[in-house]
C-alpha positions as semicolon CSV with decimal commas, in nm:
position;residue;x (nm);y (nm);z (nm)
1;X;3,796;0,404;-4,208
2;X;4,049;0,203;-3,946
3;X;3,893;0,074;-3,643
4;X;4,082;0,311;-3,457
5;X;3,946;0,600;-3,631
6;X;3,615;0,442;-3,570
7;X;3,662;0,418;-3,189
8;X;3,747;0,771;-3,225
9;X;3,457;0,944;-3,419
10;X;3,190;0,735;-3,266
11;X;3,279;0,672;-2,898
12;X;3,219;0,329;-2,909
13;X;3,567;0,143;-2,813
14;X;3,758;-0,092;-3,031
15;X;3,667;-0,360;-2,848
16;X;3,350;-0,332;-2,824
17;X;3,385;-0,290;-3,214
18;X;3,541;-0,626;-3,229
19;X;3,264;-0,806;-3,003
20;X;2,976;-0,658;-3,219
21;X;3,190;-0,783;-3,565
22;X;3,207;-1,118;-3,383
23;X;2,859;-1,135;-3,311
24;X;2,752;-1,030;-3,660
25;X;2,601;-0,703;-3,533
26;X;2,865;-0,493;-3,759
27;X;3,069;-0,638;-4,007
28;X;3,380;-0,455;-4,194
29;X;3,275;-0,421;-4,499
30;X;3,619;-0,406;-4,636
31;X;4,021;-0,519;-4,531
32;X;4,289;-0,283;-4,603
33;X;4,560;-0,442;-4,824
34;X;4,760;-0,542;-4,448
35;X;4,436;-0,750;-4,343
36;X;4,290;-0,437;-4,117
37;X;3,914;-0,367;-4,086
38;X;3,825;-0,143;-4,307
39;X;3,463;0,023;-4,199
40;X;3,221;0,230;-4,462
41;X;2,986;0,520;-4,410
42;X;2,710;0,261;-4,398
43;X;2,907;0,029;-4,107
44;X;2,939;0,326;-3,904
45;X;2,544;0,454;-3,963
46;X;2,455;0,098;-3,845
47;X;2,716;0,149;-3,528
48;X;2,537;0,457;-3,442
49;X;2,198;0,296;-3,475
50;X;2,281;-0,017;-3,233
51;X;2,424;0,254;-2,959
52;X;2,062;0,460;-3,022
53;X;1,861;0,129;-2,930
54;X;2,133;0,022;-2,670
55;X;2,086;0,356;-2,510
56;X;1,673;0,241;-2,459
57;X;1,809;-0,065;-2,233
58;X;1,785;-0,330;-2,561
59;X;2,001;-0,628;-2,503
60;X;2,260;-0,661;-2,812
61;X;2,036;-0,989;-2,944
62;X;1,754;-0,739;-2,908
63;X;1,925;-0,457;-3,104
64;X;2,019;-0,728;-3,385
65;X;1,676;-0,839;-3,450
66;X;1,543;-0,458;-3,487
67;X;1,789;-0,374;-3,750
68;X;1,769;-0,736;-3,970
69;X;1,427;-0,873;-3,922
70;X;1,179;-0,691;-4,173
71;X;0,913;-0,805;-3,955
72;X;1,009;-0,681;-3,626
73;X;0,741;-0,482;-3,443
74;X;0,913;-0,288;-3,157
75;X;0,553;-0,194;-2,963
76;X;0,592;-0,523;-2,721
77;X;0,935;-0,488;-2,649
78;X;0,911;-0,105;-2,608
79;X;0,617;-0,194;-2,322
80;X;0,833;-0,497;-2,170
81;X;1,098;-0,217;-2,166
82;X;0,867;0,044;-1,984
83;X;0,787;-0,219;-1,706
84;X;1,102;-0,277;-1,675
85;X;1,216;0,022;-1,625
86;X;0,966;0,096;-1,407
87;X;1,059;-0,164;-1,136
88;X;1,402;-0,097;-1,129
89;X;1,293;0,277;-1,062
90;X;1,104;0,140;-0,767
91;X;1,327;-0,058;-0,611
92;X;1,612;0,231;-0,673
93;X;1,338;0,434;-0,486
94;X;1,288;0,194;-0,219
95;X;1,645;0,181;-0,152
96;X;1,752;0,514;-0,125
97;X;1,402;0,599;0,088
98;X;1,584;0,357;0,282
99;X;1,936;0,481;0,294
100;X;1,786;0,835;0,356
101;X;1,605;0,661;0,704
102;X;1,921;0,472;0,858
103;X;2,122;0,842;0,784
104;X;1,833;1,027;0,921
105;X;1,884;0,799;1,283
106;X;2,241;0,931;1,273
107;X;2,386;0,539;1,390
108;X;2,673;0,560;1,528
109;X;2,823;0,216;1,446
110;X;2,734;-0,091;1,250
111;X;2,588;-0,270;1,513
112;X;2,336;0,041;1,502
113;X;2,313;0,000;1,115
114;X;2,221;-0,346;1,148
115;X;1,932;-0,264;1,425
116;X;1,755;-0,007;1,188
117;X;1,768;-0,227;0,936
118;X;1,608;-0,534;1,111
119;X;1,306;-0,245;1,251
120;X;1,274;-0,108;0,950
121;X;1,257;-0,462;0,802
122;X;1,002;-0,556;1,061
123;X;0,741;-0,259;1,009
124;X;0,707;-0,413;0,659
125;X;0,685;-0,759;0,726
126;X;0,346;-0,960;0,611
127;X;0,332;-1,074;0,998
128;X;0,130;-0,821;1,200
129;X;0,298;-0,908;1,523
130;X;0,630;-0,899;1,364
131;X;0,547;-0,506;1,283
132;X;0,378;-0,446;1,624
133;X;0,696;-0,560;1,769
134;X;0,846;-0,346;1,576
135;X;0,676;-0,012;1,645
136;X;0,747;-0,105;2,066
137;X;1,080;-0,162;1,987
138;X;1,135;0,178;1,760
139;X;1,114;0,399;2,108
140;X;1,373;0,233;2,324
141;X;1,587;-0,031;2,153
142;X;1,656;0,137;1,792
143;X;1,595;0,536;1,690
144;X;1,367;0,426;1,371
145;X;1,310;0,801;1,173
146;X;0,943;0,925;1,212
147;X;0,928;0,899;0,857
148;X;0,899;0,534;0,856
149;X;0,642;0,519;1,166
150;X;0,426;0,783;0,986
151;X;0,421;0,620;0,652
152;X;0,353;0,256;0,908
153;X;0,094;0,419;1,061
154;X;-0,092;0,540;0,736
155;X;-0,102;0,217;0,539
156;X;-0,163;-0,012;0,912
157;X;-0,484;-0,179;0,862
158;X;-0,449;-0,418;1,171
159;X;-0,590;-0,229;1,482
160;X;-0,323;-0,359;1,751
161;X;-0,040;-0,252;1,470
162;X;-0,220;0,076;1,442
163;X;-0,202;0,131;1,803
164;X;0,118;0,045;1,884
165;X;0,205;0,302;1,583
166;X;0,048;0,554;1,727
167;X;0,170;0,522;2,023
168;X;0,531;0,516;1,896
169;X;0,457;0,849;1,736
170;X;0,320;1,051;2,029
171;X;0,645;0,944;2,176
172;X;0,833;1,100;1,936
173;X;0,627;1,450;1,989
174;X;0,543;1,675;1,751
175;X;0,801;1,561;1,495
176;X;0,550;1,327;1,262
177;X;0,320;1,608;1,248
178;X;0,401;1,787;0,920
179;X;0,368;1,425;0,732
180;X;0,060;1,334;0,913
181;X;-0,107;1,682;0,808
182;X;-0,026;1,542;0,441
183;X;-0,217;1,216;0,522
184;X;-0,501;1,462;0,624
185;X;-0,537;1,569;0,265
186;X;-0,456;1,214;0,102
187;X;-0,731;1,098;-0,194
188;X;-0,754;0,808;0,051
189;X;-1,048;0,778;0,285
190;X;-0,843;0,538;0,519
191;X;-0,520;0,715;0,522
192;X;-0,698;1,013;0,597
193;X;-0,886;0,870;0,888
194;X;-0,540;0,732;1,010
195;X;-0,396;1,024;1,026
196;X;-0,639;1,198;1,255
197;X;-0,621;0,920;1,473
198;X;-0,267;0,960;1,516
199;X;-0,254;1,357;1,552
200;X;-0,551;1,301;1,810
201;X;-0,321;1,071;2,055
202;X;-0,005;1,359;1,987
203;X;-0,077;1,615;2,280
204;X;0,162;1,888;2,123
205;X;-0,015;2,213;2,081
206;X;0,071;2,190;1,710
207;X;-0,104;1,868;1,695
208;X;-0,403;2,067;1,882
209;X;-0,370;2,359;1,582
210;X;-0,429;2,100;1,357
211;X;-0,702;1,944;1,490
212;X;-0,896;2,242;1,496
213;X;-0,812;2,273;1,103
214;X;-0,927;1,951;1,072
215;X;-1,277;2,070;1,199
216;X;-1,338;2,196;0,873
217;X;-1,175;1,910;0,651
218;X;-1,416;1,798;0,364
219;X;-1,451;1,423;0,500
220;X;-1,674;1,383;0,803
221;X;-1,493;1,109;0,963
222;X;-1,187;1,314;1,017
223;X;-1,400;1,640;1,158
224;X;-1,576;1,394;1,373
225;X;-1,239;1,203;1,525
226;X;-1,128;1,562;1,577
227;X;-1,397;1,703;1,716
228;X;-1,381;1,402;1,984
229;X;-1,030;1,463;2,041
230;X;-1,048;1,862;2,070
231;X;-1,348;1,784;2,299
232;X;-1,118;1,595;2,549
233;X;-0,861;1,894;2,551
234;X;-1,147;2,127;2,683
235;X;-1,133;2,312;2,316
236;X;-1,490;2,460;2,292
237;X;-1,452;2,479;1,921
238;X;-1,563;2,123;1,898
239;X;-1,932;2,169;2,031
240;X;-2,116;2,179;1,683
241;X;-1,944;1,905;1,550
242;X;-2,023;1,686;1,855
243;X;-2,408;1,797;1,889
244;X;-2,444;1,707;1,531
245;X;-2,255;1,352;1,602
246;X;-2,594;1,316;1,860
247;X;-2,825;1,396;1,620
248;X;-2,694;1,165;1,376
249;X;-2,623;0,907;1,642
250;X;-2,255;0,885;1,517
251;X;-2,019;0,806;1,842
252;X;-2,292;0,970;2,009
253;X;-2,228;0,842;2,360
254;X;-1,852;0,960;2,302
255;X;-1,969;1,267;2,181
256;X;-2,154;1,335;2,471
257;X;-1,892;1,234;2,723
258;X;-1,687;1,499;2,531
259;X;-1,993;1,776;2,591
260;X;-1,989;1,678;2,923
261;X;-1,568;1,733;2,959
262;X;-1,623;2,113;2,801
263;X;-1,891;2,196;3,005
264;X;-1,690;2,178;3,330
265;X;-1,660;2,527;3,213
266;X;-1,953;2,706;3,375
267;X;-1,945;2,938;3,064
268;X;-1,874;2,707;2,794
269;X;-2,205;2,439;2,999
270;X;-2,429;2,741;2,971
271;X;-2,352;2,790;2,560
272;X;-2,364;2,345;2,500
273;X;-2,691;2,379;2,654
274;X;-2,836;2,653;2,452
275;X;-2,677;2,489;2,141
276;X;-2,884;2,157;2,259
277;X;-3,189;2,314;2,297
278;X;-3,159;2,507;1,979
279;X;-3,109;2,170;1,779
280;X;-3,426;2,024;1,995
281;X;-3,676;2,299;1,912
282;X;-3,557;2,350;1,544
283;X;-3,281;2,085;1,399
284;X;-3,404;1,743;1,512
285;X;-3,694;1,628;1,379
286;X;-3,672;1,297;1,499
287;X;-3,825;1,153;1,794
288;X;-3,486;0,915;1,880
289;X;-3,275;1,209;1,821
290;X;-3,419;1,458;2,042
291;X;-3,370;1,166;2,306
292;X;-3,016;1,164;2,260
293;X;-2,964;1,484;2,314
294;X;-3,241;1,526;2,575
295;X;-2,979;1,275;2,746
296;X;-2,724;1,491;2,679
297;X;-2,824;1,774;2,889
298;X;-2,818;1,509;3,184
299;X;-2,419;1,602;3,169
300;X;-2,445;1,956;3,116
301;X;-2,412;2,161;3,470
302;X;-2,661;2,492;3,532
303;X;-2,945;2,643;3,506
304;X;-2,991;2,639;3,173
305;X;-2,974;2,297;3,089
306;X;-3,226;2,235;3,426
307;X;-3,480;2,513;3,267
308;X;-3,443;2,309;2,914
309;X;-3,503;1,974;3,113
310;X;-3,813;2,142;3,296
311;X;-3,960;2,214;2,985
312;X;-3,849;1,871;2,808
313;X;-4,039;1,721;3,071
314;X;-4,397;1,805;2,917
315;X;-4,293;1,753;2,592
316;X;-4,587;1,650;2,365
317;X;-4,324;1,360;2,243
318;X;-4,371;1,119;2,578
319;X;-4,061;0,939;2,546
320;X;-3,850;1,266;2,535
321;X;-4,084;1,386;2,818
322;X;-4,022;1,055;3,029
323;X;-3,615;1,082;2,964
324;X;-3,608;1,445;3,112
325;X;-3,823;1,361;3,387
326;X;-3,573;1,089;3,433
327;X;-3,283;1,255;3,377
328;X;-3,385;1,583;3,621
329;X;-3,516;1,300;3,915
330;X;-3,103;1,235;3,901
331;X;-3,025;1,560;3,909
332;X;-3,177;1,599;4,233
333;X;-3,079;1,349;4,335
């Protein structure tokens, strides 16, 4: 068979036929009478086989070695392959993540472009003040897509970068929300914690929905940043979740500052201070913990918490005794 009928039947152009006969990959067998390359039904078989292997990303020295070295084992290359192909699938990734951002800021002109660019540039840079700089700027100098400050603000270890994340997204209202309620659910103890954060600092009424879902999220941390958030929006919900933070002396003076915001509801002070004594006559056992939240009544408006702080004050436990003797000598005051 001609070259030409070659190029034909197998797809692979006479050229390219020519370069792999010049390299040695596939040799005519034969020459027609008029000197032309005359190719057999094994020639072509081997043609087909170096297009199978060039199709797996083989380089043509590559391909040569499979099909003439007896000894070839194709396992390492195969893996070098896979990494390969890997990276280039990351940075493929990476770039059209990117495109997708500077489209999603809708620029209206290189120069605009060109500003993305350098922001999105800087949220990633090893510096932390570079990417602090960064988040500042994403408000007023450059539109940077919520996508990038959310996925920023999840992976921000430094607690100045965090901030200024944060920040940048409660800016942007309730538009980060959706990917920050996927943080809440991450594998990822830190990302998950970030994201709380940064729905807590949101004050959307979405961002409040969520927060109360987040009350009964499997990881403590996150039902324990919410329930200090929630508690500072006068959302009642919150109460067990911040009693138990006294009991277990986690945040406890923050969780009692938050108590003390509900219960400038006369209603909601009269049900945190049957809730407290509750937990003192039956769920804290120990002496430091009924303390704390012997001290938390001294925040709690009423007459129920002042009946509870009456009866605190003979308490058989004398340091629990002393603090509500304390704590109702400033109440009269």
């Amino acid at each position: 068979m001609l070259i030409g009928d070659v190029a034909r039947r197998s797809g692979v152009s006479a050229r390219m036929l020519r370069h792999y006969d010049s390299l040695g990959l596939v040799r005519p067998t034969g020459r027609t009478g008029a000197g032309y390359r005359e190719y057999s039904g094994e020639d072509i078989r081997r043609i087909f086989h170096i297009e199978s292997l060039r199709s797996l990303g083989l380089s043509l020295r590559d391909v040569g070695r499979a099909l003439d070295d007896p000894g070839f084992t194709p396992a390492a290359l195969v893996d070098d392959l896979i990494r390969q192909t890997h990276e280039r699938i990351a940075r493929e990734t990476e770039l059209l993540t990117r495109l997708r951002r500077i489209g999603a800021a809708e620029p209206a002109d290189w120069e605009d472009v060109l500003q993305i660019v350098a922001l999105l540039q800087a949220l990633g840079s090893e510096s932390a003040g570079k990417r602090q700089r960064a988040a500042l700027s994403s408000v007023k100098e450059a539109p940077v897509p919520v996508e990038a400050l959310v996925e920023a603000a999840l992976s921000e270890a430094d607690p100045n970068v965090a901030g200024a994340l944060r920040w940048a997204l409660a800016q942007s209202g309730a538009d980060g929300l959706a990917l920050l309620a996927e943080g809440l659910g991450s594998p990822a103890a830190e990302v998950r914690k970030r994201a709380v954060q940064a729905i807590a600092e949101i004050p959307e009424a979405d961002a409040t929905a969520l927060l109360r879902d987040a009350l009964r999220n499997s990881d403590l941390t996150v039902r324990r940043y919410a329930a200090l958030a929630l508690g500072a929006r006068g959302v009642a919900d919150a109460v067990p979740t911040l009693i138990d933070m006294i009991v277990e002396e986690a945040n406890d003076a923050d969780a009692a500052d938050a108590l003390s915001t509900l219960a400038s509801d006369p209603a909601v002070a009269d049900r945190i201070a049957s809730r407290l004594v509750d937990r003192l006559a039956h769920g804290a056992t120990g002496s430091s913990a009924r303390q704390r939240l012997t001290q938390a009544l001294a925040d709690i408006p009423g007459n129920t918490a002042s009946r509870a702080l009456a009866d605190l004050s003979e308490d058989e436990d004398r340091a629990v005794a002393l603090t509500a003797t304390y704590v109702l000598t400033l109440r009269d005051a």
